[in-house]
N, C-alpha and C positions, 0 to 999 in steps of 0.2 A: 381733075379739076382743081382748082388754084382758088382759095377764099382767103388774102392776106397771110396765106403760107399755106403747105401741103395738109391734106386731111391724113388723116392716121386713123385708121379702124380702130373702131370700139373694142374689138376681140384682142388688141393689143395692150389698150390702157388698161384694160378693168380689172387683170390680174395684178397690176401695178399699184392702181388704188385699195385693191384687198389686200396687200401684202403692205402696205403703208398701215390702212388702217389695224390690221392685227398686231403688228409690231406696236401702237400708241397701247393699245386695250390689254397689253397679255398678261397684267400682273394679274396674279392669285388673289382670293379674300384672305386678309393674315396681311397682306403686302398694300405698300403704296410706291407712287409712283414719282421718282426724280431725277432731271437731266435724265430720260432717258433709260435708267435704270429702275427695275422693281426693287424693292428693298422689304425686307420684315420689319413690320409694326411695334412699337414699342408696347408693353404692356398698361394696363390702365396702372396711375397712378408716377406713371415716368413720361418723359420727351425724348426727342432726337438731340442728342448731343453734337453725333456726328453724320451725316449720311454715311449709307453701302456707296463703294466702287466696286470696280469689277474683282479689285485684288481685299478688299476688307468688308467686313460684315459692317453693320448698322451699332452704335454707339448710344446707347441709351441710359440718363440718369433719372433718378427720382425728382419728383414735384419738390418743391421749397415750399414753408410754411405760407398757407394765407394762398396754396395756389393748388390744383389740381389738374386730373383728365380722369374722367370716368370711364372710359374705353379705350379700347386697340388703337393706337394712333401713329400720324409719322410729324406729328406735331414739334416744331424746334420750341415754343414755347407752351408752359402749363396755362391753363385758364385760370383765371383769378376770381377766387371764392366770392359768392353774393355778401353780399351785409344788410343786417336783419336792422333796418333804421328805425328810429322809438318816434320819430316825428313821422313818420307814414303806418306807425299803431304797430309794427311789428317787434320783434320777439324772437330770439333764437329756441327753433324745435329740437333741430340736429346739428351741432358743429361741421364742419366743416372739417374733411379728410382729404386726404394725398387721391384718393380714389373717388370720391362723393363732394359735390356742392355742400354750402350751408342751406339747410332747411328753416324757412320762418315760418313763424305762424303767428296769427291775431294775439294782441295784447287781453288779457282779462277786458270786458266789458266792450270790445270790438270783433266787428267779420269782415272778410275776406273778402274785395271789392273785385282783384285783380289775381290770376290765379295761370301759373305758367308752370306743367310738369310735374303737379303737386305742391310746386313751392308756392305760398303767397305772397305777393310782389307790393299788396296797397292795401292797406285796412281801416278803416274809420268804424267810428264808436257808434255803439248800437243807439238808436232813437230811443229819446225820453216820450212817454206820454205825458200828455196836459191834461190838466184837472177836465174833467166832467170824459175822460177819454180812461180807458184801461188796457192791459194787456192782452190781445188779444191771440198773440204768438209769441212765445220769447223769443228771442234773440240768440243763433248760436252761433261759431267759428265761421262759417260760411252764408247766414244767413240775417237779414234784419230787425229787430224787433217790428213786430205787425200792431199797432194800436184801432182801439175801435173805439166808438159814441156807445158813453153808456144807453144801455135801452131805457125807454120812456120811466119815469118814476122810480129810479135808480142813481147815482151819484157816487163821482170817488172824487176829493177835495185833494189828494195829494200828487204829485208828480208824477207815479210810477205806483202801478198795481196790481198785484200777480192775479191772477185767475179773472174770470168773468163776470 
């Protein structure tokens, strides 16, 4: 039977489409995958300078300052180090390595609004209390100061009051 051209049994294609699909999927973990060929992964801390062909291995140089990869990669370019900005409260933790991001962290007297990977990304300064209010939590790295209403027959005239 004729449907807009001959039919062709299933028991023909299928081995066709498996052997397509294995050939896209066969690289290794260690390897990526370009034009076609698998290639080994640069180590963390390098890129792809040049891709593998079939006649040459894979061409790998070191990260440039201000740029990194923290893993096995076939990346032609390094990732470019975070920056620890002073107008979003942050602070550099950890510099920034060939192998490692920069780590920020909260400025003194702020916490950690926004938090990606360990890194923190946004910080704002910890709450003041207002007179007749006192500390009811402090305020740490990650967390807000907590204020409370003096209780009944009790009073703090200042800004800011440590204990209850």
């Amino acid at each position: 039977m004729w449907i807009n051209g001959p039919l062709i049994h299933l028991s023909t294609v299928l081995p066709l489409i498996i052997n397509i699909s294995l050939c896209i999927a066969a690289c290794n973990n260690g390897e990526y995958e370009t034009n076609g060929q698998c290639c080994p992964m640069c180590d963390a801390g390098k890129r792809v300078l040049m891709h593998c062909d079939e006649f040459t291995s894979i061409t790998c140089i070191p990260c440039i300052k201000d740029t990194y990869t923290d893993s096995s990669n076939g990346l032609s370019k390094c990732l470019q180090c975070s920056v620890c900005d002073l107008s979003n409260g942050l602070k550099v933790k950890k510099e920034c390595t060939v192998t490692s991001d920069t780590v920020c962290e909260p400025l003194p007297g702020h916490y950690c609004k926004e938090v990606k990977r360990k890194n923190c990304l946004n910080a704002r300064k910890h709450r003041t209390c207002s007179p007749g209010q006192y500390i009811n939590q402090t305020g740490t790295e990650f967390q807000n100061t907590e204020c409370a209403d003096c209780p009944a027959g009790s009073y703090s005239d200042a800004v800011t009051l440590l204990g209850k």
